[in-house]
C-alpha positions in Angstrom: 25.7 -3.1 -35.7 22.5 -1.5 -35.0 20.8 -5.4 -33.9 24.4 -5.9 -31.7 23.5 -2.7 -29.8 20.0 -3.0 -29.3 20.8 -6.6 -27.7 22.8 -4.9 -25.5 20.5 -2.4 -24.6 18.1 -5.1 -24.1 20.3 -7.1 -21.4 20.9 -3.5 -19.9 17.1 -2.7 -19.3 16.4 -6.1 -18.6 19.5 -6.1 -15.8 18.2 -2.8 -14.4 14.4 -3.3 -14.5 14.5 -6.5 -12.7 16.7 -5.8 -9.1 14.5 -2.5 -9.3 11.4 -3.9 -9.1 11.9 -6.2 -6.3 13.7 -3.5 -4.5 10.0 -1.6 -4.9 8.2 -4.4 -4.2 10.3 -4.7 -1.0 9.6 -1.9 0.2 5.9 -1.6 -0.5 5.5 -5.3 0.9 7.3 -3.6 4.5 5.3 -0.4 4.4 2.5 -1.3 3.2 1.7 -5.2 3.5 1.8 -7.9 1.1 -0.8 -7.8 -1.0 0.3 -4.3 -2.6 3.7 -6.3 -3.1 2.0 -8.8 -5.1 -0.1 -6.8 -7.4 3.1 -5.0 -8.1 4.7 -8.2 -9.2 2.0 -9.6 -10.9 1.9 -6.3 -13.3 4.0 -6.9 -16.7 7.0 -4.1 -15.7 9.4 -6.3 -17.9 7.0 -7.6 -20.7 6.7 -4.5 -22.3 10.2 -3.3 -22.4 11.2 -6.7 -24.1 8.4 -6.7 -26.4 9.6 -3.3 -27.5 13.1 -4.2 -28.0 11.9 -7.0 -30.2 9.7 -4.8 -32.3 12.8 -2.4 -32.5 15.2 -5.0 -33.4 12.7 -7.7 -35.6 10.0 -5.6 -36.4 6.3 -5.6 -35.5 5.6 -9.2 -37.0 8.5 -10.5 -34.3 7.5 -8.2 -31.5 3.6 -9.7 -31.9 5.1 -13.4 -31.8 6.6 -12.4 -28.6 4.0 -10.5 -26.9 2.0 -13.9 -27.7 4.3 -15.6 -26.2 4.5 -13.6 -23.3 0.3 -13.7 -22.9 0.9 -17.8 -23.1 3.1 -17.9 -20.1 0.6 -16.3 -17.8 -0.5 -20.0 -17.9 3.0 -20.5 -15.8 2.7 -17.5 -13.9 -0.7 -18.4 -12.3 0.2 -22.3 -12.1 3.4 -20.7 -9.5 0.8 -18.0 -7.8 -1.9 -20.8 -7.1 1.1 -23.9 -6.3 3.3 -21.6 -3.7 0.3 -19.7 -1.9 -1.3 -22.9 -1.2 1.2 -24.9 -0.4 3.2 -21.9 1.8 1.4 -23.0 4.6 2.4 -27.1 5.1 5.8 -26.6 3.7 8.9 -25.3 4.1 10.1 -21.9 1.6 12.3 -24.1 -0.2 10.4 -27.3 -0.7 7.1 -25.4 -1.5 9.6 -23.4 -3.8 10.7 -26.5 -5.6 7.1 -28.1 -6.1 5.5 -24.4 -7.6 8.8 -24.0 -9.9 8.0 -28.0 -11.1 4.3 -27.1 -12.0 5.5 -23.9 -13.4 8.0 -25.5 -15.6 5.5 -28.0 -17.2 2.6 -25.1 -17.7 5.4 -23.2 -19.8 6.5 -26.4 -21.6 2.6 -26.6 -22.4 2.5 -23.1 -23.5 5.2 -23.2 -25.5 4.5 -26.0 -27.6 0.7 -25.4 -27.7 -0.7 -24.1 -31.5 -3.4 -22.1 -30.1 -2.2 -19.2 -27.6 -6.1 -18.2 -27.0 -6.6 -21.9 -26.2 -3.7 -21.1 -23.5 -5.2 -18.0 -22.4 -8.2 -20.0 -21.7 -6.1 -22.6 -19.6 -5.0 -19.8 -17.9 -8.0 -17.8 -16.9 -9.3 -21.6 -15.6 -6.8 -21.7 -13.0 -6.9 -18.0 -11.8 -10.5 -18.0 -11.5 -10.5 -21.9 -9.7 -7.2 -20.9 -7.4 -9.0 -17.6 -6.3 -12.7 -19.7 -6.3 -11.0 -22.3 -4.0 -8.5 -20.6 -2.0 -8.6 -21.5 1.6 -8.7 -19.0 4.7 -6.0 -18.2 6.4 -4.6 -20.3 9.1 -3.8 -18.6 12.6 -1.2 -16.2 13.0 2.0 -18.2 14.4 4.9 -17.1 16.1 6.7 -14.2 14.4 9.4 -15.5 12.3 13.1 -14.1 13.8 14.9 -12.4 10.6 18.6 -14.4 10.6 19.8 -11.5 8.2 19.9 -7.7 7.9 16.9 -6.4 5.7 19.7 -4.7 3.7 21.3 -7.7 2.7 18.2 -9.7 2.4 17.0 -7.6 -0.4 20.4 -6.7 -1.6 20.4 -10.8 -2.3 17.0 -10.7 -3.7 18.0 -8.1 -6.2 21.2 -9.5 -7.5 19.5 -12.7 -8.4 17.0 -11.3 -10.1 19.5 -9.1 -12.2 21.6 -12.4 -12.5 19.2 -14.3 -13.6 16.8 -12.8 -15.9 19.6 -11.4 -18.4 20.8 -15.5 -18.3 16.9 -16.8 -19.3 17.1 -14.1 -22.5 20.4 -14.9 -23.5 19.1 -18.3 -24.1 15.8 -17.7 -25.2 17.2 -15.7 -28.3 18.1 -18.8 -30.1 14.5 -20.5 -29.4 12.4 -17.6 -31.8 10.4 -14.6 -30.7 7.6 -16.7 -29.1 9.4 -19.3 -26.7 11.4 -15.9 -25.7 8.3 -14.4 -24.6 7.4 -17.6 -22.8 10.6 -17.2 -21.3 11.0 -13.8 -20.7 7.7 -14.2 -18.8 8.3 -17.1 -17.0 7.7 -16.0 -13.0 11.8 -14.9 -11.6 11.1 -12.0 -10.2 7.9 -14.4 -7.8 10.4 -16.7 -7.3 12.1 -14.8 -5.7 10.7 -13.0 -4.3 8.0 -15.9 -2.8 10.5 -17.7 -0.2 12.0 -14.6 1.2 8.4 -13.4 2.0 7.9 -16.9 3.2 11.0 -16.4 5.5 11.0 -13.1 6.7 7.2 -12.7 7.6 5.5 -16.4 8.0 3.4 -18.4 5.3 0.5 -16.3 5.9 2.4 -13.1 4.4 3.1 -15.0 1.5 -0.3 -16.6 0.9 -1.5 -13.2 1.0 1.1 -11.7 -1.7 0.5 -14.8 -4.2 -3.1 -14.1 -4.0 -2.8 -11.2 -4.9 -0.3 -11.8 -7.9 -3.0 -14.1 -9.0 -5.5 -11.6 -9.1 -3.4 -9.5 -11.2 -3.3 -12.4 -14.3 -6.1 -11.7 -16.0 -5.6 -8.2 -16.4 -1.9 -9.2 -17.8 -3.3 -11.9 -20.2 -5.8 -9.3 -22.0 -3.1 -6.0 -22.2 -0.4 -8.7 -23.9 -3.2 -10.0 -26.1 -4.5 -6.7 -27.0 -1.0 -5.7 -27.6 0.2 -8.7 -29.8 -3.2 -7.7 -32.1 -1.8 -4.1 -31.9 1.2 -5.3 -33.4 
């Protein structure tokens, strides 16, 4: 009874945390740019909550299999930053969409099936520092982009995707074991997003900006969700 209830609490939080961030991030990214959007995204909001659940359902030994799970998908998280910030540019929202979710989708396979979530972290502090080392300037501002939809009902999209979605990767991560759910539970939604409506709404530059600055925010993620899985 207890677990049934603390599952439900978990799909509840998870639910509620997720449309309320990107409503936040929306409207930090309109007041006060992009890049404040993006360190808000790149900041593990959702991690914790889960991993607390988990402790409070599984125990500690559980909870520290999914915060290491959770530190092994910044791997993915950083392979989407890097693929969608420097490809926003030459594509189109959703075809620059579709390649970062492909390279995102393999760095999670690797990380989930990889014995060694150090050896991950690793992998993942390699690409942050080489996507930030050799990201390229800015092109020109271009023509403003003409908003086809209200801002209200853009975000009001934005947010019931993310509560959609989310709630959908957990329910079929808790089959998998703690760690692949932490790969999962950490797998980038809330950037996905979040990424092509920037991409829309303000130009390719905007988003560049706001996936830089998600990037920059990895390394700090990997080491609190290390720390915390040693914690535990």
């Amino acid at each position: 009874m207890i677990g049934a209830r603390l599952q439900g609490m978990e799909i509840l939080l998870r639910t509620a945390l997720a449309p309320c961030l990107v409503l936040l991030v929306s409207a930090v990214a309109r007041r006060s740019g992009p890049r404040l959007g993006g360190l808000l995204l790149g900041v593990p909001m959702t991690s914790v909550p889960f991993a607390m659940l988990v402790w409070l359902d599984a125990g500690s030994g559980a909870a520290a299999r999914a915060a290491r799970g959770l530190a092994a998908a910044q791997l993915a998280v950083a392979c989407f930053c890097l693929a969608y910030g420097r490809l926003a540019p030459a594509l189109r929202p959703a075809r620059a969409l579709a390649v970062a979710l492909t390279s995102t989708a393999v760095a999670a396979a690797a990380a989930a099936t990889c014995p060694n979530v150090w050896l991950t972290a690793v992998g993942a502090l390699a690409v942050t520092c080489a996507g930030l080392a050799t990201w390229p300037p800015l092109p020109p501002a271009g023509r403003p982009v003409t908003r086809r939809v209200s801002p209200g009902r853009e975000v009001g999209t934005r947010m019931a995707l993310s509560a959609v979605t989310i709630p959908l990767a957990m329910t079929a991560a808790r089959a998998l074991g703690p760690f692949a759910a932490g790969v999962l539970a950490a797998f980038p939604v809330l950037l996905a997003v979040m990424a092509p409506a920037t991409h829309r709404a303000t130009g390719p530059q905007a988003v560049a900006v706001m996936m830089r600055a998600a990037l920059t925010v990895v390394p700090g993620t990997l080491a609190f969700l290390l720390l915390l899985s040693v914690a535990l």
